[in-house]
C-alpha positions in Angstrom: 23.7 0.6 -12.6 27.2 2.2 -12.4 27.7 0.5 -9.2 27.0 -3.0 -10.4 29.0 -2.6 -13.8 31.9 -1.6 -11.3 31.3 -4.6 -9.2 31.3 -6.8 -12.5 34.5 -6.0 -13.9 36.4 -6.2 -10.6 34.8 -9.8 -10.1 36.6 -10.2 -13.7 39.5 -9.2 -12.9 39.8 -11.3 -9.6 39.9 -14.5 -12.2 43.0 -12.7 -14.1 45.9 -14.6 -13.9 47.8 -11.8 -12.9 48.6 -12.3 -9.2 49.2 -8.4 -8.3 46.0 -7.8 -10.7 43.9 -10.1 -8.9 44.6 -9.3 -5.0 44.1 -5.6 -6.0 40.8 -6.0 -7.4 39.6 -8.6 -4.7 40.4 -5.6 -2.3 39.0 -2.8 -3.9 36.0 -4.9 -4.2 35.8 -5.9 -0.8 36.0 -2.1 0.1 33.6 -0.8 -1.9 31.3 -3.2 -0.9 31.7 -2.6 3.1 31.7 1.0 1.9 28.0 0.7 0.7 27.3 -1.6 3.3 27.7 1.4 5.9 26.5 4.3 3.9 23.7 2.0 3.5 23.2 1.3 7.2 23.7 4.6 8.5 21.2 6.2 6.0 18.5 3.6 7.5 19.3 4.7 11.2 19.1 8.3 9.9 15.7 7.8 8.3 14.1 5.7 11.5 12.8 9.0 13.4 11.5 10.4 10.0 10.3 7.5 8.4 9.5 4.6 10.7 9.7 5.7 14.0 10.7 3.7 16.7 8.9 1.9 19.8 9.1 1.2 23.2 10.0 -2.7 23.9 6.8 -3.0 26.7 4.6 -2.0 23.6 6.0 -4.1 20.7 5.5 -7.1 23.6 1.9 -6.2 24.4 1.2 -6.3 20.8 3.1 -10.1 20.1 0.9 -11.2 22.4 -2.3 -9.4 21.6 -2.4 -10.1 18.0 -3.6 -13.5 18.4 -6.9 -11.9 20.0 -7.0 -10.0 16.6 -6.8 -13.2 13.8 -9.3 -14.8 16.4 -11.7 -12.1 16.2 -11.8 -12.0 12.3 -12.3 -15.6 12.2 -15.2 -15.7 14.4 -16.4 -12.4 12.3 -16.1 -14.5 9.2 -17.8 -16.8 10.5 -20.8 -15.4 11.7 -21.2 -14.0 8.1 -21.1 -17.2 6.6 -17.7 -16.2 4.7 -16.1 -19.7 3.7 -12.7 -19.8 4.5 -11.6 -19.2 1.0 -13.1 -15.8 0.3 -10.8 -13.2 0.0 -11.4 -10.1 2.0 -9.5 -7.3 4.0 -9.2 -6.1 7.1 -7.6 -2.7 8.3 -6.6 -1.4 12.2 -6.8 2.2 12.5 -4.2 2.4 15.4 -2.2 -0.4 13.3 1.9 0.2 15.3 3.0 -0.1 11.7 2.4 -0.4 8.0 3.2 -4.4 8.2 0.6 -4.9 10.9 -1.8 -7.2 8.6 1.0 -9.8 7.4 2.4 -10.1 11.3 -1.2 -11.3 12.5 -1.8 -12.5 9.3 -4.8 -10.6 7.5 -4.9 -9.1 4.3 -4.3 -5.5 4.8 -4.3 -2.2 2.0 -1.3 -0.8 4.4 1.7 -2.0 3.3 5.9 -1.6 3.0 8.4 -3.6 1.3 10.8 -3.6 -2.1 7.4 -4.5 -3.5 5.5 -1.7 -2.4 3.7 0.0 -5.9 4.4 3.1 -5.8 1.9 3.8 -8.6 -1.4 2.6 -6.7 -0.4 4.1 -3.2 0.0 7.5 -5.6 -3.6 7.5 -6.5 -4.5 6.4 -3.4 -3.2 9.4 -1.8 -5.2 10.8 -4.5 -8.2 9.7 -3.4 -7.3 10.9 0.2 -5.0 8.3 2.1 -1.7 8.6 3.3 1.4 7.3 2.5 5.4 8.8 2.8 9.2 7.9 1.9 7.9 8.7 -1.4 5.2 6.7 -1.4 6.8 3.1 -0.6 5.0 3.3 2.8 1.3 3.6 3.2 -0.6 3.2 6.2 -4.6 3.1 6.7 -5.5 7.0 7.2 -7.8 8.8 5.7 -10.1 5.8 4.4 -13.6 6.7 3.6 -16.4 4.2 3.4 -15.7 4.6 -0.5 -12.7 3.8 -0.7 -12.7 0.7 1.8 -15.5 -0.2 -0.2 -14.0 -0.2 -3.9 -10.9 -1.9 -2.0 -12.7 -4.6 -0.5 -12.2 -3.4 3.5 -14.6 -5.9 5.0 -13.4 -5.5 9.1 -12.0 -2.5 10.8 -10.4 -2.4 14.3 -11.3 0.9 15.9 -12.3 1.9 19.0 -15.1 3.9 17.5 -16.4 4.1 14.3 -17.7 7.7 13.0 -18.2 6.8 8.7 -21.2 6.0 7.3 -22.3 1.7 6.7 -19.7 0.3 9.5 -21.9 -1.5 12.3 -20.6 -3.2 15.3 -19.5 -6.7 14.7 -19.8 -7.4 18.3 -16.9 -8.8 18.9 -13.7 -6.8 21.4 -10.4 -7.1 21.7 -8.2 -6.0 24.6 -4.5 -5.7 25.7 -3.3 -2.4 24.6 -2.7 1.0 25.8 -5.0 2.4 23.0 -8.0 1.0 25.6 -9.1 -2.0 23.7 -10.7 -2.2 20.0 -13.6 -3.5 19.1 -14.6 -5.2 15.3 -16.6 -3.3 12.8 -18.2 -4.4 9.7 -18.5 -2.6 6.6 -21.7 -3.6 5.1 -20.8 -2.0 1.4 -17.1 -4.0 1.0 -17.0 -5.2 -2.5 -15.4 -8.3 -3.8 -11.7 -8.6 -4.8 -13.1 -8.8 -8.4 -16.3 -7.3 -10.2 -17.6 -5.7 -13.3 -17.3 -2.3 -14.0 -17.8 0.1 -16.9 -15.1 -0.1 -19.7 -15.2 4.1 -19.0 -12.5 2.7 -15.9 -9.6 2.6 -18.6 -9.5 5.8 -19.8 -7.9 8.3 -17.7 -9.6 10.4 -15.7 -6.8 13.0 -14.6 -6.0 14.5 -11.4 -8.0 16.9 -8.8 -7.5 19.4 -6.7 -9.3 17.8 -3.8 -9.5 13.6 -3.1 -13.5 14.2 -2.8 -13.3 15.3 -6.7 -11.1 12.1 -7.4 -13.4 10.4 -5.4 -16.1 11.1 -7.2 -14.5 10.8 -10.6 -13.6 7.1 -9.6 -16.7 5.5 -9.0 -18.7 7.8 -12.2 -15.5 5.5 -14.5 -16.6 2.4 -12.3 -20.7 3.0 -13.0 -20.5 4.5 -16.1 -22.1 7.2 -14.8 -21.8 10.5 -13.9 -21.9 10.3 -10.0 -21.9 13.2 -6.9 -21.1 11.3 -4.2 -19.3 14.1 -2.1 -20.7 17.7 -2.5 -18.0 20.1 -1.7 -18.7 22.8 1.6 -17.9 26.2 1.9 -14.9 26.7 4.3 -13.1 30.1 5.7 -10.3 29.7 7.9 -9.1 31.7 11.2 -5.7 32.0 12.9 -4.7 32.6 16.3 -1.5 32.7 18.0 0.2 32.5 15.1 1.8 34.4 12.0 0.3 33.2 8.4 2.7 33.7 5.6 1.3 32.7 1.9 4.3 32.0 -0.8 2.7 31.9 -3.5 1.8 28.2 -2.9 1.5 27.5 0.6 0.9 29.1 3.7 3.7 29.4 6.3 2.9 29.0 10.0 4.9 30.5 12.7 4.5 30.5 16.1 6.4 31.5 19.6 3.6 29.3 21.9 0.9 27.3 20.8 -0.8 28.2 17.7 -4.2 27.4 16.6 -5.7 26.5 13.1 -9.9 26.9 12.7 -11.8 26.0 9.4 -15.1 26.8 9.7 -17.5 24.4 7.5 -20.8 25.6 6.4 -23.0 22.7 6.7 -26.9 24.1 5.7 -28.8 20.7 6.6 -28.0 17.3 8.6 -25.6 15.1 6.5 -22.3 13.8 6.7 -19.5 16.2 6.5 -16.0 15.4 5.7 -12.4 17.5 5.9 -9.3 17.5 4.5 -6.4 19.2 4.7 -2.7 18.8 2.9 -0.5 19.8 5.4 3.1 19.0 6.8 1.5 19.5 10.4 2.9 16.6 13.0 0.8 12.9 12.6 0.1 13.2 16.0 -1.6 16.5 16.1 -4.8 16.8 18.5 -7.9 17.4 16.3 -11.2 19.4 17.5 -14.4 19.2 16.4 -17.0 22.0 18.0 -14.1 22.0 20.8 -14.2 18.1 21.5 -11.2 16.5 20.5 -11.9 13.1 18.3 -8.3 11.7 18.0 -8.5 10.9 22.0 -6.8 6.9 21.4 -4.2 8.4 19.1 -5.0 8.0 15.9 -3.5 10.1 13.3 -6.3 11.6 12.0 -4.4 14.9 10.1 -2.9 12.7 7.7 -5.9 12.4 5.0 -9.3 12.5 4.7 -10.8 12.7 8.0 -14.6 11.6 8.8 -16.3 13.9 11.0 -19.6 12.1 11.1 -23.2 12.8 10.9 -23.8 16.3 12.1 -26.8 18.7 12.5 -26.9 22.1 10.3 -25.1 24.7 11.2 -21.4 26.0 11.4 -18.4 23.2 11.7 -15.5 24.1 13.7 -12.2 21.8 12.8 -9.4 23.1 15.3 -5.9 22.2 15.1 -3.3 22.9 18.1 0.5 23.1 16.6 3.9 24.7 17.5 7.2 25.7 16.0 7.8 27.7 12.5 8.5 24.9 10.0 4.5 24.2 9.5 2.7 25.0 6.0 -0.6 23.9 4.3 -2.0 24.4 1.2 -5.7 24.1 1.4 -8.2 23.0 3.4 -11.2 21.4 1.6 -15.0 19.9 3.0 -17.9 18.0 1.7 -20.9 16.5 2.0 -21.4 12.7 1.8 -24.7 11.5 0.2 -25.4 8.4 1.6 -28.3 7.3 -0.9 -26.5 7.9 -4.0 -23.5 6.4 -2.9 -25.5 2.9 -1.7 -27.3 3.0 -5.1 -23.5 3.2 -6.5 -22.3 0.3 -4.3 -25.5 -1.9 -5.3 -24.8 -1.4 -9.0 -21.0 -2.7 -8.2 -21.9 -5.2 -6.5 -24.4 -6.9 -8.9 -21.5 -7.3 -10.9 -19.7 -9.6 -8.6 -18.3 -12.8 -9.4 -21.1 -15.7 -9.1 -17.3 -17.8 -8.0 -14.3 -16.6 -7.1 -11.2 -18.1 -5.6 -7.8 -17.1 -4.3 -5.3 -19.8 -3.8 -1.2 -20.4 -4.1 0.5 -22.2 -6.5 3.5 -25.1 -5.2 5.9 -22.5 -5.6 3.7 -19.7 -3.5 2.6 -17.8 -6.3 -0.9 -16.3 -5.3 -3.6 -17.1 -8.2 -7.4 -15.9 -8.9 -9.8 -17.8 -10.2 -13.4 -16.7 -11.0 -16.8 -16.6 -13.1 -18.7 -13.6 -13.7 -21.5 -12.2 -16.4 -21.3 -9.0 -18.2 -24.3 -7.2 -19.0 -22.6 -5.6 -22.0 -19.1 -4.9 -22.6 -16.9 -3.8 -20.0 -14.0 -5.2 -17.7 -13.4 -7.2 -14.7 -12.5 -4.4 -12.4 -9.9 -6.0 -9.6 -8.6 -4.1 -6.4 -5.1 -6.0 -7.3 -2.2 -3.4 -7.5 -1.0 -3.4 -10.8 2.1 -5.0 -11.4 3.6 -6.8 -14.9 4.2 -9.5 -13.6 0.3 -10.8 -13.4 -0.6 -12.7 -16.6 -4.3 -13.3 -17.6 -6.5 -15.8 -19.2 -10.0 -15.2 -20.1 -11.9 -18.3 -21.1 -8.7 -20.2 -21.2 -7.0 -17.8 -23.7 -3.8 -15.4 -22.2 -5.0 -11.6 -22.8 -3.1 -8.6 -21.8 -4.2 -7.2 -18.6 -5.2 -3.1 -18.4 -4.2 -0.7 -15.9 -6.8 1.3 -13.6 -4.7 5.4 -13.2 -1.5 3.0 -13.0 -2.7 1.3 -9.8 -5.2 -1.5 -10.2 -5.3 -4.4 -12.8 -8.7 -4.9 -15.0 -9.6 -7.4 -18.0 -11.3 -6.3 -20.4 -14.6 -8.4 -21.6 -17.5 -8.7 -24.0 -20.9 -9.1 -23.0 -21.7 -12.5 -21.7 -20.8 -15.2 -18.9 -16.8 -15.7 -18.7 -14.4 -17.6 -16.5 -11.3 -15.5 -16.1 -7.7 -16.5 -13.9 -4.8 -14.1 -12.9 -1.6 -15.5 -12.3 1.6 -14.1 -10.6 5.0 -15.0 -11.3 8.1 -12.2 -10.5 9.2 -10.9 -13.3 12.6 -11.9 -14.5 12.3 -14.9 -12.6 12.8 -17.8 -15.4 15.9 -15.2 -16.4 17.6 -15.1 -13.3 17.4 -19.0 -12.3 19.0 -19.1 -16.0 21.4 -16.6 -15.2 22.1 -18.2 -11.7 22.4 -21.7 -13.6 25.0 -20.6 -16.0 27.2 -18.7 -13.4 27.6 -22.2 -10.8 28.7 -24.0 -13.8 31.2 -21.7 -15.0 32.5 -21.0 -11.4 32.4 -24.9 -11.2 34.2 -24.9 -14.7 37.1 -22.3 -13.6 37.6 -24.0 -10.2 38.6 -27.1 -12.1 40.2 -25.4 -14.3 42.5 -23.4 -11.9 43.2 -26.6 -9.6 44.3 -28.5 -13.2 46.2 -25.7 -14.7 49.8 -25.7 -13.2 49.9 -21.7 -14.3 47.0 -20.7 -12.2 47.6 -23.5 -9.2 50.3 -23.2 -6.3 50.1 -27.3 -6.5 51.1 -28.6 -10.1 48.8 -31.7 -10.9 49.3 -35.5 -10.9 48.4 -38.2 -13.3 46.4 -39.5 -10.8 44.2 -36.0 -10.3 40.7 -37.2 -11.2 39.7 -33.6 -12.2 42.7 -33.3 -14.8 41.3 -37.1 -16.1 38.0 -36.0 -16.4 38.9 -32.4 -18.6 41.0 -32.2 -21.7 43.2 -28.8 -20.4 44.1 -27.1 -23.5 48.5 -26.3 -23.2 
């Protein structure tokens, strides 16, 4: 803000009528400018390695041409479902190259970066046990669970293998990258962009110490109910080849060689067992399970929740490989998934979907949603939309003020009974600035003609014959 009030009253002194005046603040404006220009541009290059990464030319050009294979696929997926071309659903890559892989092929993605990135709903999102970094303005798909995609509408996933409970193969490959190839999966519990949910959603529900506790906590304010979805595991951790250091708040690994994490889950009867772990350990980091590692296409497993599958009873081993002496984690945590309970959850959510719902674009580009739904009783219209002020609601034709879901997703309240509802999106401050931008062409246009008409401000004096000096009454 101090920056742009300093750009504003040089840009009013540049129209003094003081030559001296105005050349000095037309330079100092122009320098400050370049100034922030390359403090701007060489904090970017600085933040590549630790933010974005970079990537080998042979592998961005392998991908150009292989993502065509990958909006095929999901069309011929959609199709076999009998998904009309209009429903809204999302589709994630688990060895996506970036963030913005699902707007370069041209699928709707949860990953995501941009100046419109919500920081608020990738927050409680990595909550719940995803990932995201650069203080949460970049989130990319790790550590879904079936959940989670669920609640957010992931219908496809591109994996090479699929370990979480209600994906099944969608038959369908793809080839043409180093990963090996991916093939389609369908996740049979993906809810609608839109449904009805308990009113309970609104109120807060705080924070937890692990994402299977938010977890749980989310879909008991979706149902109304008080739901045990995950069941947390008992698990003790071992160390070798490494010193252990704990500060109070986190433990401090050191190593000379290669040093090795263990967490050993007690798992009494067959079920699905997940693990996570908050760490600063490398993306990349090679993770074991009973000695076999499961991250052998790349993925970046450590960075959330991680799936380990359906496994027999008896002891878990998670084993992590790491070097150097800047590596810390703060817990490690495990549970159990209950499949049952959560498909009784998912049924309940989805009998509350809309009987219609449609997602189109305005003239201007402006996404809007369109639907119908019944309410058994009174509750809300529960949306997997990022909350954002600048939606505006109507229910049954009349504008209501939409609620926030923990900050991150929008909801509309409703009464018991059949409703139409419709979001709209326009940016805020829109109308304002094409005001703003209106006013400030006519007053340049204003002051040009006024500085070509006014000998004082003009190196040419004007002529009877100047149409600009008939046309304006200069005051003398």
């Amino acid at each position: 803000m101090a920056t742009l009030t300093i750009y504003g009253l040089l840009t009013l002194l540049i129209v003094n009528p003081k030559p001296l005046l105005r050349r000095g603040a037309a330079m100092l404006l122009v320098l400050l400018v370049s100034a922030e220009l390359v403090g701007n541009t060489v904090a970017s290059f600085n933040n590549l390695d630790t933010e974005l990464g970079f990537e080998y030319h042979t592998q961005y050009k392998e991908f150009y041409h292989y993502k065509s294979e990958l909006a095929d696929a999901i069309q011929k997926a959609a199709e076999r479902d009998g998904l009309a071309a209009d429903v809204f659903f999302r589709t994630e890559n688990t060895l996506a190259r970036n963030a913005n892989d699902g707007m370069s092929v041209g699928y709707h993605a949860v990953s995501h970066y941009s100046s419109f990135s919500k920081r608020d709903t990738f927050n409680f999102l990595g909550k719940c046990g995803m990932f995201c970094l650069s203080d949460c303005k970049i989130f990319r798909y790790y550590g879904a669970t079936t959940a989670l995609d669920s609640i957010l509408g992931v219908k496809y996933i591109f994996s090479p293998y699929e370990r979480r409970f209600g994906y099944t193969d969608a038959g369908i490959s793809t080839g043409g990258i180093s990963a090996g190839g991916l093939s389609l999966w369908r996740n049979q519990t993906a809810l609608p962009l839109a449904f009805y949910a308990d009113q309970d959603v609104l109120m807060p529900f705080g924070d937890s110490a692990t994402p299977f506790k938010m977890l749980n906590r989310f879909m008991s304010a979706l149902t109304g109910e008080q739901i045990v979805c995950y069941t947390p595991l008992e698990v003790n951790t071992d160390y070798e080849h490494c010193e252990v250091k704990y500060d109070g708040s986190r433990y401090r690994l050191k190593t000379s060689e290669t040093g090795v994490l263990s967490f050993k889950i007690n798992n009494p009867i067959r079920q699905n067992v997940l693990f996570y772990l908050d760490s600063n350990l490398s993306e990349f980091t090679h993770v074991y399970l009973n000695g076999t590692r499961i991250n052998e296409q790349g993925e970046r497993l450590i960075r959330g929740v991680i799936e380990l599958g359906e496994l027999e009873a008896g002891e878990v081993v998670v084993s992590l490989a790491f070097s150097g002496d800047k590596h810390w984690f703060t817990h490690a945590s495990a549970a159990a998934f209950d499949t049952k309970k959560f498909g009784a959850v998912a049924n309940k959510l989805n009998k509350g979907s809309p009987t219609s719902l449609m997602v189109s674009r305005n003239k201007f580009g402006e996404p809007i949603i369109t639907g119908t739904l019944h309410a058994p009783q009174n509750g809300v219209i529960f949306t997997s939309v990022p909350a954002d002020r600048s939606w505006k609601a109507e229910i049954d034709g009349k504008s209501v003020k939409p609620e926030t879901v923990y900050k991150a997703f929008i909801a509309l309240p409703i009464s018991q009974g059949h409703h139409t509802f419709t979001l709209r999106y326009r940016p805020r401050g829109l109308v304002g600035g094409v005001i703003i931008s209106g006013i400030s062409i006519v007053l340049c246009a204003v002051l040009a003609v006024r500085r070509k008409c006014n000998p004082a401000t003009s190196n040419s004096p004007p002529t009877a014959e100047s149409p600009f000096c008939n046309s304006f009454e200069i005051p003398t």
